[in-house]
C-alpha positions as CSV (number, residue, x, y, z in Angstrom):
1,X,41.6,-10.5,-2.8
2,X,44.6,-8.2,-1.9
3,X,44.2,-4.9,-3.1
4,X,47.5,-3.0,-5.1
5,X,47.4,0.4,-5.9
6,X,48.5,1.1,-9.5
7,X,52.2,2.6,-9.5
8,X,53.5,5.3,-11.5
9,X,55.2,2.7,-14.2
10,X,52.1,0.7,-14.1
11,X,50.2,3.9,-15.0
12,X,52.5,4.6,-17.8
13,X,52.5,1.1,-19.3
14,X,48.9,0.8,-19.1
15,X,49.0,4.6,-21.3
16,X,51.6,3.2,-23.3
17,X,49.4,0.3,-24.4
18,X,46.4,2.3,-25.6
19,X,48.3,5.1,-27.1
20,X,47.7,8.0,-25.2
21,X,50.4,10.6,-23.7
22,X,49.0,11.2,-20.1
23,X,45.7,10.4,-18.1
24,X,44.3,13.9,-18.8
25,X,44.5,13.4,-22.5
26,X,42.8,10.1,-21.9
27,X,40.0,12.0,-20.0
28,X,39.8,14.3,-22.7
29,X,37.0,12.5,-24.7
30,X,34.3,13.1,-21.3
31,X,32.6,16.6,-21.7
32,X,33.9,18.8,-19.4
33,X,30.8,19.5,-17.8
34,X,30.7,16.0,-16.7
35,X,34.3,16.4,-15.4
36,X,34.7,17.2,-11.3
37,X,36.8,20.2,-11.4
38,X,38.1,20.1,-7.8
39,X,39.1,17.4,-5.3
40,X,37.0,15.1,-4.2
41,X,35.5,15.9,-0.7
42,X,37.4,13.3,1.3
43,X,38.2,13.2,5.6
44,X,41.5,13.4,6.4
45,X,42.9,9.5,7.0
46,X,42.8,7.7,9.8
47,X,45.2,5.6,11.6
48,X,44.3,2.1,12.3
49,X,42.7,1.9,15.8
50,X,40.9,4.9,14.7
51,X,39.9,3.4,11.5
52,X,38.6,0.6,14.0
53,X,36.8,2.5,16.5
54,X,35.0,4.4,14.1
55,X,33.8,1.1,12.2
56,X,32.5,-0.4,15.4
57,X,30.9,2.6,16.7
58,X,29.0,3.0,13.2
59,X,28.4,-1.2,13.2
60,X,26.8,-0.1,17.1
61,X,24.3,2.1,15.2
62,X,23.2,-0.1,12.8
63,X,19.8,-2.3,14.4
64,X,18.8,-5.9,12.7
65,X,15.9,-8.0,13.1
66,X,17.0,-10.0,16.3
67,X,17.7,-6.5,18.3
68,X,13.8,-4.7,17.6
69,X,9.8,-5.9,16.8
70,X,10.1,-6.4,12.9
71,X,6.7,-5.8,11.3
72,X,7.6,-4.2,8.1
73,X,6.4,-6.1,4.9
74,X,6.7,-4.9,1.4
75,X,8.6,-8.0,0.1
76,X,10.8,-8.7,2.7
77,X,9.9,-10.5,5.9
78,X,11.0,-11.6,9.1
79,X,10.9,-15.4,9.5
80,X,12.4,-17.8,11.7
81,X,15.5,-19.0,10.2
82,X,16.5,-22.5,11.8
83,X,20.3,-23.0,12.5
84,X,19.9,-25.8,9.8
85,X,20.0,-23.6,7.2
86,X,22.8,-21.7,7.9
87,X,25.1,-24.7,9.2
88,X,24.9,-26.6,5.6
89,X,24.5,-23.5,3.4
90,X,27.8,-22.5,4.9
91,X,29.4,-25.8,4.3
92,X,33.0,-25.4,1.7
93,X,31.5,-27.5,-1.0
94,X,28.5,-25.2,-1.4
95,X,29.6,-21.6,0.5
96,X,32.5,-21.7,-2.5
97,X,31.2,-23.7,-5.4
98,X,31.6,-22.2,-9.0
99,X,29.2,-22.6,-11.8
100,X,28.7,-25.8,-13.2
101,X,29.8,-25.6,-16.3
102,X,31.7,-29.3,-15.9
103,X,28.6,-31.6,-14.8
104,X,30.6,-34.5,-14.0
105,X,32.5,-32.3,-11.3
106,X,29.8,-30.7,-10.2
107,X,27.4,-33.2,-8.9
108,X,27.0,-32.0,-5.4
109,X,25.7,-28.5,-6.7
110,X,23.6,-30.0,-9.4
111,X,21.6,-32.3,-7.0
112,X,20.8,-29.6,-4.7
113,X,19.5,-27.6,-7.8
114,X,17.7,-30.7,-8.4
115,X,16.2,-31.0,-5.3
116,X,15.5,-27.3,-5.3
117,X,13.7,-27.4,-8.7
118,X,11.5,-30.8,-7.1
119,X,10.5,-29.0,-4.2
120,X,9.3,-25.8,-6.4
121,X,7.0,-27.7,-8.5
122,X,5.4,-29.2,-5.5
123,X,4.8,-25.9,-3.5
124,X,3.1,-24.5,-6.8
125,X,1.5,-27.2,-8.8
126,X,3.3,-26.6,-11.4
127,X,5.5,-29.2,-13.7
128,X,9.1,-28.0,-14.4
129,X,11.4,-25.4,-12.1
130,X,14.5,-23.8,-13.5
131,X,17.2,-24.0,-10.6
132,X,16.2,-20.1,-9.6
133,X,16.5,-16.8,-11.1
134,X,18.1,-13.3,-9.7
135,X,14.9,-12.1,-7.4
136,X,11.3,-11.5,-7.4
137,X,11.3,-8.7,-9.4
138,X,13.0,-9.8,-12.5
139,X,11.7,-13.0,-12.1
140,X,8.0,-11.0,-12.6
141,X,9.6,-9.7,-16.0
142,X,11.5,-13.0,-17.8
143,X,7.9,-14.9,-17.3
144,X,6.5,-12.2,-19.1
145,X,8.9,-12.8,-21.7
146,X,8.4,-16.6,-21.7
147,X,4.6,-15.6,-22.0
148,X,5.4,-13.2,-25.0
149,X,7.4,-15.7,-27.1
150,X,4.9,-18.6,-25.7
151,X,1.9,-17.0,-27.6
152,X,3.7,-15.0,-30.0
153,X,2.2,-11.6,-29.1
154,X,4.6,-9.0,-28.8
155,X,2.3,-6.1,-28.6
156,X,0.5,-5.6,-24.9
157,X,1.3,-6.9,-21.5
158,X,-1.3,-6.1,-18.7
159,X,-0.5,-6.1,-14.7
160,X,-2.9,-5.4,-12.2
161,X,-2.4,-2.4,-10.2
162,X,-2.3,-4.5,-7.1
163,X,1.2,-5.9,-8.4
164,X,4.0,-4.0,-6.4
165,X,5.3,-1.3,-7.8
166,X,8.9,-2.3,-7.8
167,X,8.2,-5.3,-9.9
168,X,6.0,-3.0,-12.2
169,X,9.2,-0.8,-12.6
170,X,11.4,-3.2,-13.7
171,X,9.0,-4.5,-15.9
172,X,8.5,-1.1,-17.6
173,X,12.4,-1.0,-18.0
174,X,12.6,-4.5,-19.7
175,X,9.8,-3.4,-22.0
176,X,11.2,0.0,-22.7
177,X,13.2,-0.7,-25.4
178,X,10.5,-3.6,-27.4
179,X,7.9,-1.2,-28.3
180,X,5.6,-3.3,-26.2
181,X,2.3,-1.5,-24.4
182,X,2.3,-2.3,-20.8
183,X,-1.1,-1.7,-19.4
184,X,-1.9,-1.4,-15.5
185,X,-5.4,-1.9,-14.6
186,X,-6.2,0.3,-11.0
187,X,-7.2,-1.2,-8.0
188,X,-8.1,1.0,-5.8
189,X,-10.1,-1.0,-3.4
190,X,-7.1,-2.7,-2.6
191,X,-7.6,-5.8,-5.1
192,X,-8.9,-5.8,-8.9
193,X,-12.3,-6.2,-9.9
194,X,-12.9,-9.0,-11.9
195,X,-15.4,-7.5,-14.5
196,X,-13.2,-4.4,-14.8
197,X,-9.9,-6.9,-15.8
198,X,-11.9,-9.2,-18.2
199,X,-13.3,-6.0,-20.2
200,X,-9.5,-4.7,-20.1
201,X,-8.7,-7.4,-22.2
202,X,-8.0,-8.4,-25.9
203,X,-6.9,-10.6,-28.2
204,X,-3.0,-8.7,-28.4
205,X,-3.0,-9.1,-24.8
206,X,0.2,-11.9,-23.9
207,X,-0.3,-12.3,-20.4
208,X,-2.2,-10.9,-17.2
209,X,0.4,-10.7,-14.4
210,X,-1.4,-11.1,-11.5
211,X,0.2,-10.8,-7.2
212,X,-1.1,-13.1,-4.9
213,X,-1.2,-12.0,-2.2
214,X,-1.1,-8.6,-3.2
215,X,1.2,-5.5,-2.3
216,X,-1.3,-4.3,-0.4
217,X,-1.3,-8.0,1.4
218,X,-4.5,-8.4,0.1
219,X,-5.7,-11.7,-1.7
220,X,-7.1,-11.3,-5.3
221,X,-9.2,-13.8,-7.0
222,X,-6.9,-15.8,-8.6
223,X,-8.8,-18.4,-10.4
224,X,-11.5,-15.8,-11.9
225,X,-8.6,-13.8,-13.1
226,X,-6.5,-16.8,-14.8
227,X,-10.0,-18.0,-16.7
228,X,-9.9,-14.2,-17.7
229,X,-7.0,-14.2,-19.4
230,X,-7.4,-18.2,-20.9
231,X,-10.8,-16.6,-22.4
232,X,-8.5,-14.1,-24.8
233,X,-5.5,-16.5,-25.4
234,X,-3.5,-14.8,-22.6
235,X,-1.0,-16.7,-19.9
236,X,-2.1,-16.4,-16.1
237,X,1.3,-15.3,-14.2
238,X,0.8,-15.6,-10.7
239,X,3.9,-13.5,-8.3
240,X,3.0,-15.8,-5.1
241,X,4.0,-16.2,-1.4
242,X,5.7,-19.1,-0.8
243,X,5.0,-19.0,2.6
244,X,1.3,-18.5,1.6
245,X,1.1,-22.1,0.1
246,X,1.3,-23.8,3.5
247,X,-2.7,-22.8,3.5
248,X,-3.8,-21.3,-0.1
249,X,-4.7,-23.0,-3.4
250,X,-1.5,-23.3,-5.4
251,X,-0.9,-21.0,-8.7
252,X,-1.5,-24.1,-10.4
253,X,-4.7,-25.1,-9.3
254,X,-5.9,-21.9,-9.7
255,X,-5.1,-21.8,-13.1
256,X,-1.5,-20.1,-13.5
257,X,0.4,-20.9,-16.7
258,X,4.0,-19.7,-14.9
259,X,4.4,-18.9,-11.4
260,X,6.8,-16.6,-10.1
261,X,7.8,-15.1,-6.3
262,X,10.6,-13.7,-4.2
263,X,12.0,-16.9,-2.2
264,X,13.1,-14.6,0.5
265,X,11.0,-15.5,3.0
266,X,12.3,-19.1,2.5
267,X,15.5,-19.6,4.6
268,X,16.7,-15.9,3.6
269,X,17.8,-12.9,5.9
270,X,16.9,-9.7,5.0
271,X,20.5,-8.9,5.0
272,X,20.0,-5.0,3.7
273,X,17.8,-5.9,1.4
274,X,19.6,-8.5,-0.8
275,X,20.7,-11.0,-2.0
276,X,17.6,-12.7,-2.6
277,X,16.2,-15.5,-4.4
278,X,14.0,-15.7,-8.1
279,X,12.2,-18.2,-8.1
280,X,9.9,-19.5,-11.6
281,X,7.5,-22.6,-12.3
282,X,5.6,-23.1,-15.5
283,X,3.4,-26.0,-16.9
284,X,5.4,-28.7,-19.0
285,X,4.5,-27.1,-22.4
286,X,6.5,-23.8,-21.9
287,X,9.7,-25.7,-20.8
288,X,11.1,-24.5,-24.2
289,X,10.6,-21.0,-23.1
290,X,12.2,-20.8,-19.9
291,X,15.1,-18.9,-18.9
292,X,18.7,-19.5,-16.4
293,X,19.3,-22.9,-15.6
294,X,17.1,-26.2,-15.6
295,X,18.5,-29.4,-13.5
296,X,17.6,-33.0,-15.1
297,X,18.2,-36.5,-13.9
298,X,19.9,-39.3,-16.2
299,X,22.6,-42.5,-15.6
300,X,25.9,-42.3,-16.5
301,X,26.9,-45.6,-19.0
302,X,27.4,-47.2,-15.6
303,X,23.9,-47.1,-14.6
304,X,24.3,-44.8,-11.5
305,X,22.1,-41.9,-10.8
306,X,23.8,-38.3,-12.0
307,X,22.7,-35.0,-12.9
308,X,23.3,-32.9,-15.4
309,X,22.2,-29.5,-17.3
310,X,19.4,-29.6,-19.5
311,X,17.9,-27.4,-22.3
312,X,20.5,-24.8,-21.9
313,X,19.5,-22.2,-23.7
314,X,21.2,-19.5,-21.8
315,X,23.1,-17.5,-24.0
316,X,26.3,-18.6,-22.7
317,X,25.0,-21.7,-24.8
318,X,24.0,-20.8,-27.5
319,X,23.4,-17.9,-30.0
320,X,22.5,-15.1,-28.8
321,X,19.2,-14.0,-30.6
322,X,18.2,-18.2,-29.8
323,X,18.6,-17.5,-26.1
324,X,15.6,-17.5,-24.0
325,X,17.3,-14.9,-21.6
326,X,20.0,-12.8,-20.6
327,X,20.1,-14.7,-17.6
328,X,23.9,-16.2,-17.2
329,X,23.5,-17.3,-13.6
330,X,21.7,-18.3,-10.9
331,X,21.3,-17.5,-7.1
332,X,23.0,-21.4,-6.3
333,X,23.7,-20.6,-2.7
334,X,20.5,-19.3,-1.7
335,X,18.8,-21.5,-3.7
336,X,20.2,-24.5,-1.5
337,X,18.7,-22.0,1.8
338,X,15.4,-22.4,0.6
339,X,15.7,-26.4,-0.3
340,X,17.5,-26.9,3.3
341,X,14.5,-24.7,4.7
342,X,11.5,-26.5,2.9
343,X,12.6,-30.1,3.6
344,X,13.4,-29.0,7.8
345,X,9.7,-28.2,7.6
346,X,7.8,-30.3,5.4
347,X,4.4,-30.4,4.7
348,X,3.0,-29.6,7.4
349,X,5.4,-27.7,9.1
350,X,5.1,-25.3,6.4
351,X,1.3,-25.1,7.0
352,X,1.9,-24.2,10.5
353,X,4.1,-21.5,9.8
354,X,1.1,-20.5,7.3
355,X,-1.3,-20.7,10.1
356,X,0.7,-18.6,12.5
357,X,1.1,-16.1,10.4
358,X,-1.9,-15.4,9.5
359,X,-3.6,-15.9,13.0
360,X,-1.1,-13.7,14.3
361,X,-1.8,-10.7,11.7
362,X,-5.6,-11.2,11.9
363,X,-4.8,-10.7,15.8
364,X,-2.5,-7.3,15.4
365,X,-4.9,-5.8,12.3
366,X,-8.1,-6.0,15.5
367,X,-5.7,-5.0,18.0
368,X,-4.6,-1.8,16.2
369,X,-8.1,-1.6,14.7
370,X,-9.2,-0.5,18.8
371,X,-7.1,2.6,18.5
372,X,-8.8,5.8,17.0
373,X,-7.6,7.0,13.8
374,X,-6.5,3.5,13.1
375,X,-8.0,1.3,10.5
376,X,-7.7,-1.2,7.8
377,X,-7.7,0.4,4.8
378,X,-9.9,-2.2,2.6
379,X,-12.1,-5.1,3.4
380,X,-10.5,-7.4,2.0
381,X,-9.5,-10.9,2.9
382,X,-5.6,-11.5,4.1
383,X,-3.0,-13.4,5.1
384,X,0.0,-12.4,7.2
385,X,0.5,-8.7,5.6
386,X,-2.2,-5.8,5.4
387,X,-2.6,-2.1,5.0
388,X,-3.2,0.4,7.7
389,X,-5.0,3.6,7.1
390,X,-3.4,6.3,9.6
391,X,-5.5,9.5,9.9
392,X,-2.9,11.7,9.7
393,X,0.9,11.2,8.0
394,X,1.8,7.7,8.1
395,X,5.6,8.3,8.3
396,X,4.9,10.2,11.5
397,X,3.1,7.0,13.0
398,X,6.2,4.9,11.5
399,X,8.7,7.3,13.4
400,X,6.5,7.3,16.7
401,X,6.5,3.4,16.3
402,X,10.0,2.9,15.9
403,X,11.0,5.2,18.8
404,X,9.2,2.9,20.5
405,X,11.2,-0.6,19.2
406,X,9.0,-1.0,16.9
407,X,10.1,-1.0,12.6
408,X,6.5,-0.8,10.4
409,X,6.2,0.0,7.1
410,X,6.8,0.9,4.5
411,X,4.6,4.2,4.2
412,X,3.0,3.6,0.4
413,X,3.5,7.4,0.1
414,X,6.7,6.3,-0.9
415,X,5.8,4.8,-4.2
416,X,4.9,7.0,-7.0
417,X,2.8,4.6,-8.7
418,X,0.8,3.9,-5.7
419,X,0.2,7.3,-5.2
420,X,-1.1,7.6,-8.7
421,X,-3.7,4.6,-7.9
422,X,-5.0,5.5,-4.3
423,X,-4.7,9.3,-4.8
424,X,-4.3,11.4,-1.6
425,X,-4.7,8.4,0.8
426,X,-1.0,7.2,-0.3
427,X,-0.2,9.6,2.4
428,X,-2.0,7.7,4.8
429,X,-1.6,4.2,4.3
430,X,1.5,1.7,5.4
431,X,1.7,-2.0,5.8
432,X,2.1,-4.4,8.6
433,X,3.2,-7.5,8.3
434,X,3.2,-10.2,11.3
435,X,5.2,-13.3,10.9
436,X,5.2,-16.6,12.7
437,X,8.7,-14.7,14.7
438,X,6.1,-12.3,16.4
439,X,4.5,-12.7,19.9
440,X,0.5,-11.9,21.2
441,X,3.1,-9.6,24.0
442,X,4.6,-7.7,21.4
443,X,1.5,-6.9,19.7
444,X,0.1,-6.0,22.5
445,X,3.1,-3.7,23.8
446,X,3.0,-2.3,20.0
447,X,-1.0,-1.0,21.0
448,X,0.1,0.1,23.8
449,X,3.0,2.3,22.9
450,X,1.0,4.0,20.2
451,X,-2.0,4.5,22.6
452,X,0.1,6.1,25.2
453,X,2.5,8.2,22.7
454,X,1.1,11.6,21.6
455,X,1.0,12.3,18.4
456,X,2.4,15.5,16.9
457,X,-0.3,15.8,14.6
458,X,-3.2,18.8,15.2
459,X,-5.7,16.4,13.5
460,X,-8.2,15.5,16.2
461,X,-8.2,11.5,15.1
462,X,-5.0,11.1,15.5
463,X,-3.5,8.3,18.0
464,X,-2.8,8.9,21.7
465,X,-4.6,9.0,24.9
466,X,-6.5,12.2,25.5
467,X,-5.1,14.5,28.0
């Protein structure tokens, strides 16, 4: 889209329409102490090649995943991304496809919804998919609304401590303006205790929202903590690794009611941190509650196969205080990523990416375990992401690591409400995540650098050969 600068008669017309004399007096109504009272702070412009040159010499700065040894988890992670996936996601009919409001001229987009929504419910168990929501984190917070209307308790919401703390965020701010008590229960050995979460629990309680694996990479114990919340009338919500499924028990046969995750990892760049992909699975008898969009089969009065849009109660559909959600959309086009991703790898190549994941982390958490001052933080079981305890500041071994090629991370420092559950040792602790992308000879070379690089620390246990 062209862009027009507004003219002076443009200016005056626009004035003209909503009754005011001059821009200033139509500025009038913002509190001057909100008003900048000088010009902006703006270079002096550039001619073209300039403008050019300086755009490719800050593009020259900028590093991605395919120039340095990615291990840095958190959410977002660095699989292998087969050409596939971008050749048909890229494809007209899809790359520029509107909303499919018209089903009978959308029936490309609505069968890959379909087929999105078909491959869902087999990764989790689970017997319904809505055709994806906005990202992980929201998704987190419109199951805990489907879990609120579902058993009609509008009063408490608990989330294990465990959960990340972006997620727990947004949740708080969807909750800030119900009234409703959102309780975290503390992990701080890295994953909840059992006894701790069933005696946290009441009858007011709606759901227990539960990560697995955790943000400490961490696995909880999923089906204990489901029968936990079943045992007060509660929903089981179960923020899941898709990419874990290839080798652990899916939400629903752990006992989930709705399973939610971040589809990232499936067919997804990291791309500066979004877009990404929502994605939300519940058992048959909370269909009624689910937000965005849900896909269903049919014939047409010719008897052929077609697709169409089901249960819409979006509020684009219907009225308002009857809509499930807020929701309007959908994230379509990386939706269709992660079905072109899943049905490249099927069954069991999905396990072996599984496998190699975690074979490759368990290898990099002993490797880094050999140097001093290095350790896992807790002893508990994972799969391709876990947290390293750093005897010193962990954003100094981050910098030292990524002087050397190498991106970790993030520092858990960073997170205020992880610093509230692990205390001090927030300053300590990072994560590390290995993917199926990484090598036994970058892991090695990622020992070795931090082994051979002296650390600027005085502490006596920090890293770095002894002179």
């Amino acid at each position: 889209m062209a862009y027009l600068f507004n003219t002076p008669d443009d200016i005056r017309t626009m004035l003209e329409t909503i009754g005011v004399e001059s821009i200033e007096e139509f500025f009038a109504q913002i509190p001057d102490h909100l008003q900048l009272d000088r010009p902006l702070d703006l270079p002096v412009g550039m001619s073209e090649p300039e403008l050019e040159t300086h755009l490719r010499e800050l593009a020259a700065a900028c590093h991605g995943t395919s120039s340095r040894v990615c291990l840095m988890g958190g959410g977002v992670y660095d699989h292998f991304i087969p050409a596939a996936v971008d050749e048909i996601a890229s494809r007209g009919e899809f790359y520029t496809a509107y909303t499919p409001y018209q089903a009978e001229a959308s029936q490309g987009s609505l069968q890959a919804f379909f087929e999105f929504q078909s491959l869902i419910c087999q990764l989790t168990g689970m017997d319904v998919s809505n055709a994806s929501l906005y990202e992980g984190g929201t998704a987190v917070s419109e199951a805990v609304f489907m879990a609120m209307r579902a058993t009609k308790r509008h009063d408490r919401v608990v989330v294990l401590g465990s959960l990340h703390p972006e997620y727990q965020q947004i949740l708080e701010t969807y909750l800030g303006g119900l009234g409703c008590q959102l309780d975290v229960i503390a992990t701080p050995e890295g994953a909840a205790d059992v006894q701790v979460v069933r005696d946290s629990l009441d009858s007011e309680t709606s759901c227990l929202v539960i990560q697995q694996p955790n943000v400490f990479g961490a696995l909880e114990e999923l089906e204990s903590l489901c029968q936990a919340a079943h045992d007060v009338g509660a929903l089981a919500i179960a923020s899941f690794d898709p990419i874990s499924l290839g080798l652990l028990k899916s939400p629903a046969v752990c006992g989930a009611d709705i399973a939610v995750a971040e589809g990232q990892s499936l067919g997804i760049p990291a791309q500066y941190g979004g877009p990404f992909l929502g994605i939300l699975a519940c058992r048959h008898k909370h269909v009624r509650q689910m937000p965005g969009r849900l896909i269903g089969q049919t014939v047409d009065q010719h008897g052929r196969r077609c697709f169409v849009l089901n249960l819409q109660a979006r509020e684009q559909h219907i009225r308002r205080e009857k809509a499930t959600s807020n929701i309007c959309t959908n994230q379509g086009l990386l939706a269709l990523r992660a079905t072109v991703y899943l049905a490249l790898l099927g069954r069991q190549g999905l396990r072996d990416v599984s496998e190699l994941c975690c074979r490759k982390a368990h290898y990099a958490a002993e490797r880094l375990g050999e140097l001093p001052g290095l350790e896992l933080m807790f002893s508990r079981p994972f799969f391709k992401e876990f947290t390293l305890r750093y005897h010193g500041d962990a954003t100094e071994l981050i910098d030292r690591a990524a002087t050397a090629g190498f991106d970790l991370g993030p520092a858990l420092g960073r997170f205020p409400r992880l610093r509230e559950s692990l205390g001090e040792a927030a300053d300590q602790a990072l994560l590390v995540a290995v993917t199926e992308q990484r090598t036994r000879e970058e892991i090695d070379r990622l020992v070795e650098s931090l082994a051979a690089t002296p650390a600027t620390s005085d502490t006596p246990q920090t890293l770095g050969k002894p002179a």
